[in-house]
N, C-alpha and C positions, 0 to 999 in steps of 0.2 A: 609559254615561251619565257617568260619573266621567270618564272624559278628555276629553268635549264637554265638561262642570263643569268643568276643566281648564285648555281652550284659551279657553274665553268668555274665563271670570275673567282669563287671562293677558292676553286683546286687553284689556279695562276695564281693568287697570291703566294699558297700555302707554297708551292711548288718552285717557285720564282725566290724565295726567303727575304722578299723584300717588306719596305715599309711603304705602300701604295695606299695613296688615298681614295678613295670614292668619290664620284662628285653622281649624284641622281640628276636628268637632266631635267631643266625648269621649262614647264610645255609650253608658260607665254614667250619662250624665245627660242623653240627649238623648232624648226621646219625643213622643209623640203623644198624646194622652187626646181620646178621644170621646164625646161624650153625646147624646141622640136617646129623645124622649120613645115612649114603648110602650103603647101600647092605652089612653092616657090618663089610666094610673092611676099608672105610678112609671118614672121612668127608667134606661135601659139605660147602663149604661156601661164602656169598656175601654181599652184602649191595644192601642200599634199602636208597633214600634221592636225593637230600638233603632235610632233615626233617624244613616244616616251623610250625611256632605256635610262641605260649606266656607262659610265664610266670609269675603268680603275686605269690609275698612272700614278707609276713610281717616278716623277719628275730628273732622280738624280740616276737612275739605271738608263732612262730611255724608252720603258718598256709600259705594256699596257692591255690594256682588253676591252673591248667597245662591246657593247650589248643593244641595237637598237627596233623600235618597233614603230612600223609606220604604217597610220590605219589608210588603205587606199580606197576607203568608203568618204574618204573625210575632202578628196580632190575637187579645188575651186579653181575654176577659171576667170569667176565673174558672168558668166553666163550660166545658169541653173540649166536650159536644154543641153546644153554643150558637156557639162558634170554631169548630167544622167546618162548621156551615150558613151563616154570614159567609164562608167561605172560597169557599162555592159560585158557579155559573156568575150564577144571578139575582141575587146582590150582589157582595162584592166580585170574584170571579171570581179567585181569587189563582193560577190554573194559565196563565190565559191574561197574566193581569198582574200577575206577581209582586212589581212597585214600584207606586208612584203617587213623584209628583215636584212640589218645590216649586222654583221659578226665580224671584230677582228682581233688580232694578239699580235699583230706586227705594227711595229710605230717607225718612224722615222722622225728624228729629234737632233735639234740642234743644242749639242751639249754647255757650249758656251751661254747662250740664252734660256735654255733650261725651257723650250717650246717644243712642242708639236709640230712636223713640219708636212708630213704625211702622217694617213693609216689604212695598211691594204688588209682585206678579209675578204669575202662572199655575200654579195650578195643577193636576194631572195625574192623574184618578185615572181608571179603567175606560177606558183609551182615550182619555176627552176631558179636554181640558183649558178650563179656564176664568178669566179675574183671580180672586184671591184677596190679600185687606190679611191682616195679620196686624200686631195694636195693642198693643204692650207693656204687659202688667199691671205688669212690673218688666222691668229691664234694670241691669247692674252687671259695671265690670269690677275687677280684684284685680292686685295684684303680690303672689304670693306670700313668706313672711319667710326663705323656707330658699333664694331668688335662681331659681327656675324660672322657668319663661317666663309672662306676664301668661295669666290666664282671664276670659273674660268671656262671661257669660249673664244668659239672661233665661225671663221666661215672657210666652210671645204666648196673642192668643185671636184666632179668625175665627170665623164662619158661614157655612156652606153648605145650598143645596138638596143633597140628593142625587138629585133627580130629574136637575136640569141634569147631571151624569154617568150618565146612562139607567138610573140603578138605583131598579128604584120596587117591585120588591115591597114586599107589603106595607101598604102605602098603602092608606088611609089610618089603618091602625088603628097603625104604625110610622110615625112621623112624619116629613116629609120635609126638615125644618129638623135641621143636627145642628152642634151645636157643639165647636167643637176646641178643646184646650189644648194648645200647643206649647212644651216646656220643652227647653232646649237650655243644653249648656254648651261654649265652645269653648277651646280651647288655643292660642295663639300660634305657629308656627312661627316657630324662629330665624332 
């Protein structure tokens, strides 16, 4: 996946005639947080990461291409039994698919501030893939004071069924709406 991630991005730049930076993202700040209400009484919640991929954005176009990969062998809820049954065939199934994948080339940007304010693509989990937005709670980029290369992140939020990816145990006492928290920080390459 990472060299598909690769060759896209390379054709969007080429294609796009812009001057897009890359940022690789850094896996101590890049995850996934999930939540998904349980038997109606308190909600389940974990992560899932650390989330690797890329990033290209041309900041003064707008425009962009997400590349991400997220190991669903790697789901913590803080309970070890609870991550083994999430690992299983009837949910996430992490033996037969050990990623799910986020892809996008659509950005939504605020030109004034020169931020990220959306980014919608496909997402990839159990096999199926489906659109997925993902709407900046924040976004911010840095030049750090000691001359490294610029960082920039944010924190996204989407929803999903998890039925539309055929995982429905459960149901309906596990609920089928589950919401994400995607926090990502990326690096600049020179």
């Amino acid at each position: 996946m990472r060299c598909m991630a690769g060759i896209f991005l390379g054709v969007w730049a080429v294609a796009a005639g812009a001057q897009p930076t890359t940022y690789e993202l850094d896996p101590a700040h890049s995850w996934v947080q999930f939540e998904v209400e349980h038997f109606a009484t308190s909600t389940l919640r974990g992560r899932i990461g650390a989330v690797r991929g890329e990033v290209v954005w041309d900041r003064r176009a707008g425009r962009g291409a997400v590349g991400l990969t997220i190991p669903t062998a790697s789901v913590d809820t803080g309970l070890k039994i609870l991550d083994t049954r999430l690992r299983s065939a009837d949910l996430l199934d992490s033996a037969a698919f050990p990623d799910a994948w986020f892809v996008a080339t659509v950005f939504r940007h605020d030109p004034a501030r020169q931020v990220i304010t959306a980014v919608r693509g496909e997402f990839t989990l159990h096999g199926v893939s489906q659109p997925l937005e993902l709407t900046a709670e924040r976004f911010a980029c840095r030049k750090p004071a000691d001359g490294s290369p610029e960082v920039c992140g944010g924190d996204f939020v989407a929803e999903l069924k998890r039925s539309d990816f055929g995982i429905t145990f459960g149901l309906p006492f596990v609920a089928d709406r589950v919401v994400l928290r995607v926090q990502v920080e990326g690096i600049a390459r020179p």
